[in-house]
Each structure stands twice: as structure tokens, then as C-alpha cells.
mmCIF file as gemmi writes it, N, C-alpha and C atoms, coordinates in Angstrom:
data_model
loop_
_atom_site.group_PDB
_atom_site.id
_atom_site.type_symbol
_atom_site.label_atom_id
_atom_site.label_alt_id
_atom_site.label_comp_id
_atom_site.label_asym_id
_atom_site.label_entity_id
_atom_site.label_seq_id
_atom_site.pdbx_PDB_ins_code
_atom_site.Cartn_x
_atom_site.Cartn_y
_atom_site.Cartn_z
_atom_site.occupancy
_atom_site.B_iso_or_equiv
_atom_site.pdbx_formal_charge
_atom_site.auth_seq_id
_atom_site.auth_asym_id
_atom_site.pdbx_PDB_model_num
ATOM 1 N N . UNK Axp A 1 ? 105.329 70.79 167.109 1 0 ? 1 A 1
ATOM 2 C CA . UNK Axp A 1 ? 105.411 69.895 165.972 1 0 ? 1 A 1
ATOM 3 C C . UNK Axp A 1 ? 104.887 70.643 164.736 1 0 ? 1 A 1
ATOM 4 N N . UNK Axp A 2 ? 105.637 70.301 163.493 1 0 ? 2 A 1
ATOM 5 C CA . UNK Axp A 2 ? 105.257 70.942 162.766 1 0 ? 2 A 1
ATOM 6 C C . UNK Axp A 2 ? 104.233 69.783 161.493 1 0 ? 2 A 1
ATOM 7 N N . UNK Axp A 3 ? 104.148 70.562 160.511 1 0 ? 3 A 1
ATOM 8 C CA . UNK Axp A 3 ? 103.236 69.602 159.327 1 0 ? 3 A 1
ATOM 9 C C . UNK Axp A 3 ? 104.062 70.018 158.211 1 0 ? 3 A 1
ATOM 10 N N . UNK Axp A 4 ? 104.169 69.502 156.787 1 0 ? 4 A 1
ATOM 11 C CA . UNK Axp A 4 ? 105.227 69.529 155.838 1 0 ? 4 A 1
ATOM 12 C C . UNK Axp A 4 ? 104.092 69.485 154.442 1 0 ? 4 A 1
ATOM 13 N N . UNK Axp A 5 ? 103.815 69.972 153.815 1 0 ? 5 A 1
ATOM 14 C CA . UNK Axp A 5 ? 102.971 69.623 152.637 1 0 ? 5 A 1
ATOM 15 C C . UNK Axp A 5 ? 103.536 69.284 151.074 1 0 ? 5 A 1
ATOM 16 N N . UNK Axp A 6 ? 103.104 68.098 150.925 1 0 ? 6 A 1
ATOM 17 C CA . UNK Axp A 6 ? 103.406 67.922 149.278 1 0 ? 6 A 1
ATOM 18 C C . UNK Axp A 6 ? 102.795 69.233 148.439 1 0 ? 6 A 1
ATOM 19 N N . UNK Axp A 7 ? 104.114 69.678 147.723 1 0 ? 7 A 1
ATOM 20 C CA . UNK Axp A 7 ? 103.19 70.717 146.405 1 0 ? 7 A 1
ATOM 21 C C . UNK Axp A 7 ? 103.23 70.088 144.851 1 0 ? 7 A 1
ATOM 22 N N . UNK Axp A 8 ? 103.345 68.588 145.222 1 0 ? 8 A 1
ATOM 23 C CA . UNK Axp A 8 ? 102.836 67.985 143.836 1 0 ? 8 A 1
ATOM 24 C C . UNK Axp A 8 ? 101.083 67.45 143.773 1 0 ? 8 A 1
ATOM 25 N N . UNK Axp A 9 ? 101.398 66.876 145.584 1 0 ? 9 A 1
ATOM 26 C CA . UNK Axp A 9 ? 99.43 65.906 145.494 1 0 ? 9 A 1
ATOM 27 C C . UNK Axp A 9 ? 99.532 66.685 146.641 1 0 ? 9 A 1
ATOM 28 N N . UNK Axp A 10 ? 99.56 67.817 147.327 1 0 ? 10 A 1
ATOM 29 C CA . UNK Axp A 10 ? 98.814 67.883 148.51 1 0 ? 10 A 1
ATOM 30 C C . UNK Axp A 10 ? 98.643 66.983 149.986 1 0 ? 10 A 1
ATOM 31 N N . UNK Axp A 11 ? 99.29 65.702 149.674 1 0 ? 11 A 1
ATOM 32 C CA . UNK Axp A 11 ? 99.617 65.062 151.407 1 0 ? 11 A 1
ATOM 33 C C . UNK Axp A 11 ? 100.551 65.847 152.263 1 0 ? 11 A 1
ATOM 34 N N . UNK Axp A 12 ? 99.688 65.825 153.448 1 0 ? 12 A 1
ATOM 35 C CA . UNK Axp A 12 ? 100.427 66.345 154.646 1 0 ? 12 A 1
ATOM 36 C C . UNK Axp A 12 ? 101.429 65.405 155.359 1 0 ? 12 A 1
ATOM 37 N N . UNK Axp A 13 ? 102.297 65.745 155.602 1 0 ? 13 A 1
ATOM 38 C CA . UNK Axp A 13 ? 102.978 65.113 156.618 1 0 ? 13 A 1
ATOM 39 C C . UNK Axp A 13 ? 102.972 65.832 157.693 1 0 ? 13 A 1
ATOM 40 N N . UNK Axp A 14 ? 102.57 65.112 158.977 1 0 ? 14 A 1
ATOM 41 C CA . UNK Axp A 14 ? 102.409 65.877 160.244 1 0 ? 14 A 1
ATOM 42 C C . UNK Axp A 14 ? 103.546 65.359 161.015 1 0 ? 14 A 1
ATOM 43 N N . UNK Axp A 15 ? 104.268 65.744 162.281 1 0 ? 15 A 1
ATOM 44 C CA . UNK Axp A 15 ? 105.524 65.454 162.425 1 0 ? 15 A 1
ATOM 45 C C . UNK Axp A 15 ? 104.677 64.835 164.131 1 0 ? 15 A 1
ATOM 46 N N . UNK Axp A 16 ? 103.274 65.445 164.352 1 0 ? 16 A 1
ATOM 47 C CA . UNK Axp A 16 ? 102.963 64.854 165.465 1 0 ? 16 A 1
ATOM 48 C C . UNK Axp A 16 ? 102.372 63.172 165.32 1 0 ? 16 A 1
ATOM 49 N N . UNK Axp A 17 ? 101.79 63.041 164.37 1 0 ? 17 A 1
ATOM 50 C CA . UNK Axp A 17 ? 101.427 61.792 163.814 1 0 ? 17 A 1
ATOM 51 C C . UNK Axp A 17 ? 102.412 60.637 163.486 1 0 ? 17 A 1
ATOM 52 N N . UNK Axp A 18 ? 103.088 61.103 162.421 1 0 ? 18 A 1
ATOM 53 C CA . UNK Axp A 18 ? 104.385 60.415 161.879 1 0 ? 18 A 1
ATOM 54 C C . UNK Axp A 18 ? 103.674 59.784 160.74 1 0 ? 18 A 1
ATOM 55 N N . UNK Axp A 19 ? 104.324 58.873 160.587 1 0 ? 19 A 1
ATOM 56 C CA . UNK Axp A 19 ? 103.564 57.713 159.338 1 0 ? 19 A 1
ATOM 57 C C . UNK Axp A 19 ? 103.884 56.545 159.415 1 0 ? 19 A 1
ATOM 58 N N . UNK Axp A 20 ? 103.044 55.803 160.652 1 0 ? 20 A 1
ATOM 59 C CA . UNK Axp A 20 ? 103.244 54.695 161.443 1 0 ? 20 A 1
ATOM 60 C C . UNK Axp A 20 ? 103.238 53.408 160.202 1 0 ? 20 A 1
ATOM 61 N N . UNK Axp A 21 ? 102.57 53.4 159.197 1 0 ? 21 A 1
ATOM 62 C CA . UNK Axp A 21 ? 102.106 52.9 158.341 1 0 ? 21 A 1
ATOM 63 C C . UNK Axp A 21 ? 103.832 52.424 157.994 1 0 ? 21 A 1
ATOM 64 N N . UNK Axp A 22 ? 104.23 53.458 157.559 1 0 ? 22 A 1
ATOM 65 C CA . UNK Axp A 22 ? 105.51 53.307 157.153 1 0 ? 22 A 1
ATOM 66 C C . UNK Axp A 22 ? 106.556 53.252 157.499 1 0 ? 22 A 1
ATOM 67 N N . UNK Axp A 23 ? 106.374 53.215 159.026 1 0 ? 23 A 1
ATOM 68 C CA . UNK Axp A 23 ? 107.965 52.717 159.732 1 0 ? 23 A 1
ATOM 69 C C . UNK Axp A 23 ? 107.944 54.182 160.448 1 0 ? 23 A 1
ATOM 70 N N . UNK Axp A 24 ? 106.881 55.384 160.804 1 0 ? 24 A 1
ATOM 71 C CA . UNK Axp A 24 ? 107.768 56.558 161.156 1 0 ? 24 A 1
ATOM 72 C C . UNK Axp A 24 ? 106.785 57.043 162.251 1 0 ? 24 A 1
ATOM 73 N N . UNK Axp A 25 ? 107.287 56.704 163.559 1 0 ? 25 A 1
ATOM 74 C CA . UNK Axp A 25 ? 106.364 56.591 164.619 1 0 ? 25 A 1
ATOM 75 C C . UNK Axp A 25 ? 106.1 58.15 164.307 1 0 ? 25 A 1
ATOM 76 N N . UNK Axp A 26 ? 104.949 58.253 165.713 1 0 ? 26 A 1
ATOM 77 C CA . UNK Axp A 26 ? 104.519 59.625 166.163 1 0 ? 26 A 1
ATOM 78 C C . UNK Axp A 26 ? 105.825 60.624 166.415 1 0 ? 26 A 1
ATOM 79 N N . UNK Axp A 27 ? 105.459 61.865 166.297 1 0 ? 27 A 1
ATOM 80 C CA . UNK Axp A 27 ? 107.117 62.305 167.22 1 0 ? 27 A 1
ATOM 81 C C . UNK Axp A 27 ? 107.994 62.22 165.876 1 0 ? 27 A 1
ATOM 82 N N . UNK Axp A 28 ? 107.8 61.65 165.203 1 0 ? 28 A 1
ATOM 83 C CA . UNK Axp A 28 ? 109.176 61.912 163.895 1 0 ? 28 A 1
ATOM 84 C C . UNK Axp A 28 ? 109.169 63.067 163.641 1 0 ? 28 A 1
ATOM 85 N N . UNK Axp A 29 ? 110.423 63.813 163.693 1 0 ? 29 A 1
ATOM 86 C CA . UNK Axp A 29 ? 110.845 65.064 162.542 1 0 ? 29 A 1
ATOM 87 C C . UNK Axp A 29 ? 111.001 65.324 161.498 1 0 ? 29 A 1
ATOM 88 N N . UNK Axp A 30 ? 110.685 65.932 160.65 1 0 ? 30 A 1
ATOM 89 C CA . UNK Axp A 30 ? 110.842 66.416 159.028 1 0 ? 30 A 1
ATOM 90 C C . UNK Axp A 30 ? 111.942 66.163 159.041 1 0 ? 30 A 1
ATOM 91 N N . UNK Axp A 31 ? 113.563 67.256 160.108 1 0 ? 31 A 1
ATOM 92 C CA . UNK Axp A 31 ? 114.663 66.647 159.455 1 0 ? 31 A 1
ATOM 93 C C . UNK Axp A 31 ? 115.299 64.99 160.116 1 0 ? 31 A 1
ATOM 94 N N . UNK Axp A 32 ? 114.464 64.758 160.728 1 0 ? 32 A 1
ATOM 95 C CA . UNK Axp A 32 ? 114.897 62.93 161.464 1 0 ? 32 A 1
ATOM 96 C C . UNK Axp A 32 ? 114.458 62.053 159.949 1 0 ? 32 A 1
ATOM 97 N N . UNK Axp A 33 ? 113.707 62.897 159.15 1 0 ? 33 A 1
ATOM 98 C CA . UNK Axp A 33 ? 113.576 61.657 157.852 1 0 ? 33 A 1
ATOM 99 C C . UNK Axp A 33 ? 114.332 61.565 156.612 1 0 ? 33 A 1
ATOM 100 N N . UNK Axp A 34 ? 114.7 60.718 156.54 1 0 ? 34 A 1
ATOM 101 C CA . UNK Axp A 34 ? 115.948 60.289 155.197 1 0 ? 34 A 1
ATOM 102 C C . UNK Axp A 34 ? 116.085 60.971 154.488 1 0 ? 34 A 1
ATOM 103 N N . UNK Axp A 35 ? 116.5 61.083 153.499 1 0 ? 35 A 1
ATOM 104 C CA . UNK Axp A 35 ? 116.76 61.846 152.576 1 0 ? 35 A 1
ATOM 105 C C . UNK Axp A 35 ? 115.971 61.831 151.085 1 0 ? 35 A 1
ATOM 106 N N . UNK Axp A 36 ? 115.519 59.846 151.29 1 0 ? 36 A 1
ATOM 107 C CA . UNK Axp A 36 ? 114.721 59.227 150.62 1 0 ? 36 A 1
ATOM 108 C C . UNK Axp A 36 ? 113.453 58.774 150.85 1 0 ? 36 A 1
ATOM 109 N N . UNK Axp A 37 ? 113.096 59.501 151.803 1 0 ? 37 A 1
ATOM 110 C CA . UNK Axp A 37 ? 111.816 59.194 152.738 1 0 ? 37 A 1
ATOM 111 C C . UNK Axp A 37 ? 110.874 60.022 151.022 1 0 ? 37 A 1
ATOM 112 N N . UNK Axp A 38 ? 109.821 58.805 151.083 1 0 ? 38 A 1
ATOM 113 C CA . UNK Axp A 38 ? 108.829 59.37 149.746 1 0 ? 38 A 1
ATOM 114 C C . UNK Axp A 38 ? 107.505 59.69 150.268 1 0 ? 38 A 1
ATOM 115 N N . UNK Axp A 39 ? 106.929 60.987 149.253 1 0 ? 39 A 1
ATOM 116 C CA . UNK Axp A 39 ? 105.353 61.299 149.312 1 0 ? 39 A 1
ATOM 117 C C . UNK Axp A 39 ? 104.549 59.777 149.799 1 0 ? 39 A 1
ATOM 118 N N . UNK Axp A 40 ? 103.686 59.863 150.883 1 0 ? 40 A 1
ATOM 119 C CA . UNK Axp A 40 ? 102.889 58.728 150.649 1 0 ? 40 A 1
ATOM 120 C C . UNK Axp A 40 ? 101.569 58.342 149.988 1 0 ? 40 A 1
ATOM 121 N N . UNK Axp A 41 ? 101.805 59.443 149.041 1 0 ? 41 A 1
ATOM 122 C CA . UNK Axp A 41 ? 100.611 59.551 147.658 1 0 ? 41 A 1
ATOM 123 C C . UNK Axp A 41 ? 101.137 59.448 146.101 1 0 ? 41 A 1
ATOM 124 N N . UNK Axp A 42 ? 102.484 60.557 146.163 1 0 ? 42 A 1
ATOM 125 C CA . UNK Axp A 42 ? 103.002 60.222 144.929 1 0 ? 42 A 1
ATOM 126 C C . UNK Axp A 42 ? 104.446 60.516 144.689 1 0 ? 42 A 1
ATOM 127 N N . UNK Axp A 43 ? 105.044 59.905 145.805 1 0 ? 43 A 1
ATOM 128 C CA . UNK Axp A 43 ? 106.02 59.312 146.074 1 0 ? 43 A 1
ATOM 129 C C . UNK Axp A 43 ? 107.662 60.635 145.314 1 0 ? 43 A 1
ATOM 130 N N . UNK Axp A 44 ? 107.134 61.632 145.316 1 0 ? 44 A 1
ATOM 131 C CA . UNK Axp A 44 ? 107.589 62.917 145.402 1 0 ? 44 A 1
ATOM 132 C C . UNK Axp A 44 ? 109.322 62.389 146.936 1 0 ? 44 A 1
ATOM 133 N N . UNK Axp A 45 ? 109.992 62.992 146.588 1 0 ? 45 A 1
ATOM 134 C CA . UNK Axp A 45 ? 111.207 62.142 147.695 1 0 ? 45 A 1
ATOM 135 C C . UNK Axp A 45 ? 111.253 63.503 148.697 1 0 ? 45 A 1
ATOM 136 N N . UNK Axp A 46 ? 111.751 63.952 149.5 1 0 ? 46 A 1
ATOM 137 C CA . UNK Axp A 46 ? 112.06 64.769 150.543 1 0 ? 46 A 1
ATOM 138 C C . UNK Axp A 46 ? 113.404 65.304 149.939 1 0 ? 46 A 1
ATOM 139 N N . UNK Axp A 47 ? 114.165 64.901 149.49 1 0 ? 47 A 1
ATOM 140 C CA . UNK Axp A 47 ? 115.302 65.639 149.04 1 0 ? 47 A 1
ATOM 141 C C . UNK Axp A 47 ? 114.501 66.731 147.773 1 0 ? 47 A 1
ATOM 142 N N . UNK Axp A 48 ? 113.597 66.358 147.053 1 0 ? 48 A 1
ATOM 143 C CA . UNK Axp A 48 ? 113.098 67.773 146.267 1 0 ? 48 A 1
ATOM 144 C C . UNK Axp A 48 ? 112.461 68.458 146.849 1 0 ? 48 A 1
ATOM 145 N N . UNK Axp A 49 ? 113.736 69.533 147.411 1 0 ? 49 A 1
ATOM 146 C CA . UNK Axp A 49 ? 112.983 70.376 148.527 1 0 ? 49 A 1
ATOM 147 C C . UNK Axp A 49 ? 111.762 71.362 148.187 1 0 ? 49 A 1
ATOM 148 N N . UNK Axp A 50 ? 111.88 71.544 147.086 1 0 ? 50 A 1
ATOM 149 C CA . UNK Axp A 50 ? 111.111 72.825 146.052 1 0 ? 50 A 1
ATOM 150 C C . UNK Axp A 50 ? 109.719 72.307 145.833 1 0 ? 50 A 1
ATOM 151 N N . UNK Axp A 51 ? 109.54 70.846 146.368 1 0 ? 51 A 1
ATOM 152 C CA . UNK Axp A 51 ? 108.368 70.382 146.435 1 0 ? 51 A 1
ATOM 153 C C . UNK Axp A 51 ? 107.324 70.126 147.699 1 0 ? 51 A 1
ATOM 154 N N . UNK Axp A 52 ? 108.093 70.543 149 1 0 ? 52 A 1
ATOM 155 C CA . UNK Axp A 52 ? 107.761 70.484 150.166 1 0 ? 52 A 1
ATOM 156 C C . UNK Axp A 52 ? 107.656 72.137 150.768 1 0 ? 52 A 1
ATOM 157 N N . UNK Axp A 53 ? 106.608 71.715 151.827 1 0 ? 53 A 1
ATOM 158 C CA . UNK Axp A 53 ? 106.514 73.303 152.064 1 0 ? 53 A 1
ATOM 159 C C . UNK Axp A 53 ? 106.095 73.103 153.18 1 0 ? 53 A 1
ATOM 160 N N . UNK Axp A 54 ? 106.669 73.719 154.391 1 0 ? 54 A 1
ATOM 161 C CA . UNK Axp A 54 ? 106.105 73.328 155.881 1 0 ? 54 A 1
ATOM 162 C C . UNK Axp A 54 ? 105 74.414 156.059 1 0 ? 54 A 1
ATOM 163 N N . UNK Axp A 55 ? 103.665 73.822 157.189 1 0 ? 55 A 1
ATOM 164 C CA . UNK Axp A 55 ? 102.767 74.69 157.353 1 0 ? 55 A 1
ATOM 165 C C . UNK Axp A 55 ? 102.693 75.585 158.695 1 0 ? 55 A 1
ATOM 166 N N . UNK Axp A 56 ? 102.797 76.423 158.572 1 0 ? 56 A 1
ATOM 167 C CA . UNK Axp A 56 ? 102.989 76.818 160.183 1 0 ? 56 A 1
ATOM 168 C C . UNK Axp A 56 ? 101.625 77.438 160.79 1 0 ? 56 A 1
């Protein structure tokens, strides 16, 4: 599993966690999420890829 980082605020998205909060169980994938799936800090979208940066 990987983790995905905002490079506007710094939230992680972890792909082992998900973001249950928001509809995206444990086990979700970076590419299993929409296209419109948003930062859950500052709402940055997943389609601006130039703003995401996976951590390995």
C-alpha cells in the first residue's frame, strides 16, 4: 500500500487506511479514487496531478 501527499497542505492519504470518514474504506487505491475525490484539508482535487506526490 502506498501513501499520496498533498503539496498544497501536506495531508497524507494512505491507501492502507482509506478515508473512512469519507466514504473510502481501508484498502482504497490512489487510482480506485475518482477523479474528483478532494484534499481532506484543502480540498486540492486528485485530477491536479502536479499537486500530489506519492511517498514511497
Amino acid at each position: 500500500m502506498s501513501q499520496y501527499v498533498c503539496l498544497e497542505c501536506g495531508w497524507i492519504y494512505d491507501e492502507a487506511v482509506g478515508d473512512p470518514d469519507r466514504g473510502y474504506s481501508a484498502g482504497t487505491k490512489w487510482e480506485d479514487l475518482p477523479d474528483n475525490f478532494k484534499c481532506a484539508e484543502c480540498e486540492t482535487t486528485k485530477r491536479d496531478a502536479h499537486m500530489w506526490q506519492k511517498i514511497d
